[in-house]
C-alpha positions in Angstrom: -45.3 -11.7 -5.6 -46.3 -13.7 -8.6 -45.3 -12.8 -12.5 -46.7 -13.8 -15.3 -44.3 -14.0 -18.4 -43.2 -15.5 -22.1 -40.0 -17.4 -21.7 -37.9 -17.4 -24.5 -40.2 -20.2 -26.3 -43.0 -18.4 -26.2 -44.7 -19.8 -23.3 -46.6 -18.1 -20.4 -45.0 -19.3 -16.8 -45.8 -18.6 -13.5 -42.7 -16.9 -11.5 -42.0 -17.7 -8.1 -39.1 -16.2 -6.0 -37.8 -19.9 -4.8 -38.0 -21.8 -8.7 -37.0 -19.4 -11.3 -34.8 -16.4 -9.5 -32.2 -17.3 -11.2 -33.2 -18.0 -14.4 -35.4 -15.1 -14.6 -32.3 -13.0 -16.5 -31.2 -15.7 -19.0 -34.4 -16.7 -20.5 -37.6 -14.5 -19.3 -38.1 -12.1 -22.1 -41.3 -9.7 -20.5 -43.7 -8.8 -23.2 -46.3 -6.3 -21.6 -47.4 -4.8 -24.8 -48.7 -8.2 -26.7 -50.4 -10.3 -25.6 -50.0 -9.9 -21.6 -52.8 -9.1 -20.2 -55.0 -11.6 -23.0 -53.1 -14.3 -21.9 -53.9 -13.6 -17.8 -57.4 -13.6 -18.6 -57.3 -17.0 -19.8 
């Protein structure tokens, strides 16, 4: 499965099981309410 999310600098990343797993907790912040699905559409 793939995620699309802000990091904590208000960037949209791509999430992949193998690069960010671990990191997902410290500094993925999910925003579904603003601004998620405008920014998939780009």
């Amino acid at each position: 499965m793939q995620f699309f999310v802000f990091s904590h600098d208000g960037k949209l990343h791509l999430l992949t099981n193998k690069n960010n797993q671990n990191r997902n907790d410290e500094k993925i912040h999910f925003r579904p309410q603003r601004g998620f699905g405008r920014a998939i559409e780009r």
